[in-house]
C-alpha positions, 0 to 999 in steps of 0.5 A: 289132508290138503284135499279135505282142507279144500273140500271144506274150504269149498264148503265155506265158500257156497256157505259165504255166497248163499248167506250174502243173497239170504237173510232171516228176519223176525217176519220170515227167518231162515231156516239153516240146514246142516248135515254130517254123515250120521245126523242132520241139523235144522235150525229156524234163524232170526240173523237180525236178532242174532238168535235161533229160534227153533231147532230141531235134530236126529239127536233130539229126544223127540226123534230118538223115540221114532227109531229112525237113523238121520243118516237116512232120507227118512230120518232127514224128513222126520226131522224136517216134520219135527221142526216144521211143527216147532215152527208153528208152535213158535207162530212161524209159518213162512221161512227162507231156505238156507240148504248150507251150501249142500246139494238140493238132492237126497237127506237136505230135500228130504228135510224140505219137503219134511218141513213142508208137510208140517206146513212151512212155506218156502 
């Protein structure tokens, strides 16, 4: 067990170092990453206001319908499409990239580039 307490612990600690360099405003929030080993999570931020603005999930009705698995690439890009369309509804177009602390590789690239083909930039 004391090595998945220091893998968390790690976790929380790029967590703490990325947020102390990032921070999302009303203008241009920060869009949150978060994944586990069978979904993926994608939150647009306000940290001023203290509030979510726009989330989106592999859990989320609107994915459910695609038949895609967000343990996957393709399912972490869908879900990137789907909140990068919520974004634009919301009249967000610019963000910030929070990849939580995770690798820049596989499912959290994927919801990256998802989001930006919706038409977020970052």
């Amino acid at each position: 067990m004391d090595k998945l307490k220091e893998k968390a612990a790690k976790l929380q600690r790029r967590q703490r170092r990325i947020r102390g360099k990032i921070s999302g405003t009303a203008e241009i929030p920060r869009l949150r990453v978060t994944r586990s080993n069978g979904n993926i999570y994608a939150q647009v931020i306000d940290d001023v206001a203290r509030r979510t603005l726009v989330s989106a999930s592999s859990l989320d009705p609107e994915f459910k319908k695609q038949d895609k698995n967000g343990a996957n690439v393709a399912g972490a890009q869908a879900v990137g499409e789907l909140v990068g369309k919520r974004a634009l509804k919301a009249k967000i177009d610019t963000v910030v990239f929070d990849r939580g602390g995770y690798i820049y590789h596989g499912r959290v690239k994927a919801l990256a580039d998802g989001a930006r083909e919706a038409g977020l930039k970052f």
